[in-house]
C-alpha positions, 0 to 999 in steps of 0.5 A: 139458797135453801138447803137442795132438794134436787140435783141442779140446786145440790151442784149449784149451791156447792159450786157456789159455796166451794167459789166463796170460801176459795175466793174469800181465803185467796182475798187474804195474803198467804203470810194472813192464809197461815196465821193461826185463828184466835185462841178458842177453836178446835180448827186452828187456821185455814190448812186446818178447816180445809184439811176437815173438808177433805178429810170428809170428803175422803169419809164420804168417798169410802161410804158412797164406795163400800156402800154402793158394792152393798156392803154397810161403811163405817159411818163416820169413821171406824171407831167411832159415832155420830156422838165421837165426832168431836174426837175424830175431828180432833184426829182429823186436825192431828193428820193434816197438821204437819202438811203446808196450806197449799198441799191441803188446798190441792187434795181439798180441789181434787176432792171437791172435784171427786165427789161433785162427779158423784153427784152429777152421775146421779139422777134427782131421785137416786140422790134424794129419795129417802132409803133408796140405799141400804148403806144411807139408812133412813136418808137420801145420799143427797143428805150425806151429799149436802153434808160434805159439800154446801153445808160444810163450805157454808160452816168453813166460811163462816168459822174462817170469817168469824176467827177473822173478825175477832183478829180484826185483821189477820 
């Protein structure tokens, strides 16, 4: 499916990327769910890449909360820019480290969970109409929305497959 251009495509292509990507991690044993990923990515096993999910979930929650009361989020994250990402997601990948695979994939549940609400919440034209709010500058918040669900379970799906292939087997 092409990137969503209105709510019903938003929700499916969410719900269907969030489907894949469980499906695929729960089509491994939880000792192969635990392994760590090839030497290489910053990402290093699959708590890893969902806690990144959640965490940017959380982002996103904080955004779409400060900014819906009119005030002006820090996007990203405070501290930091579209250009420190890297930084940040390192520090991401830090706070989530000492947490088990099942902790993560419950609050990345709950999360997904959380922001798939806002979405439905909202008509097509609150989610897709460009500088329709203050707090999401020149886009749409379907944008960030699109960010933070079907783009990113695509891009979990395929680094996790990817760190798979060059295992062979987990």
């Amino acid at each position: 499916m092409a990137r969503p251009k209105i709510k019903k495509d938003l929700l499916e292509l969410s719900t269907e990327n969030f489907k894949k990507l469980n499906g695929y991690i729960a089509s491994f044993s939880q000792e192969e769910q635990e392994k760590d990923f090839p030497e290489g990515t910053m990402n290093r096993n699959i708590r890893d890449v969902l806690g990144h999910l959640h965490h940017w979930h959380l982002m996103f929650l904080d955004w779409y909360t400060v900014g819906m009361k009119g005030e002006k989020p820090d996007i990203p994250a405070k501290g930091y820019n579209w250009r420190t990402i890297p930084a940040l997601n390192r520090e991401i990948r830090e706070k989530y480290s000492t947490l088990h695979l099942n902790e993560i994939k419950s609050r990345f549940d709950a999360t997904h969970a959380e922001v798939m609400k806002i979405v439905d919440s909202h008509t097509n034209e609150e989610l897709f109409e460009r500088k329709r709010y203050g707090w999401t500058g020149n886009n749409a918040v379907g944008a960030y929305l699109i960010g933070v669900l079907s783009s990113h379970y695509d891009w979990a799906y395929k680094l996790i497959r990817k760190a798979k292939s060059k295992m062979g087997s987990f």
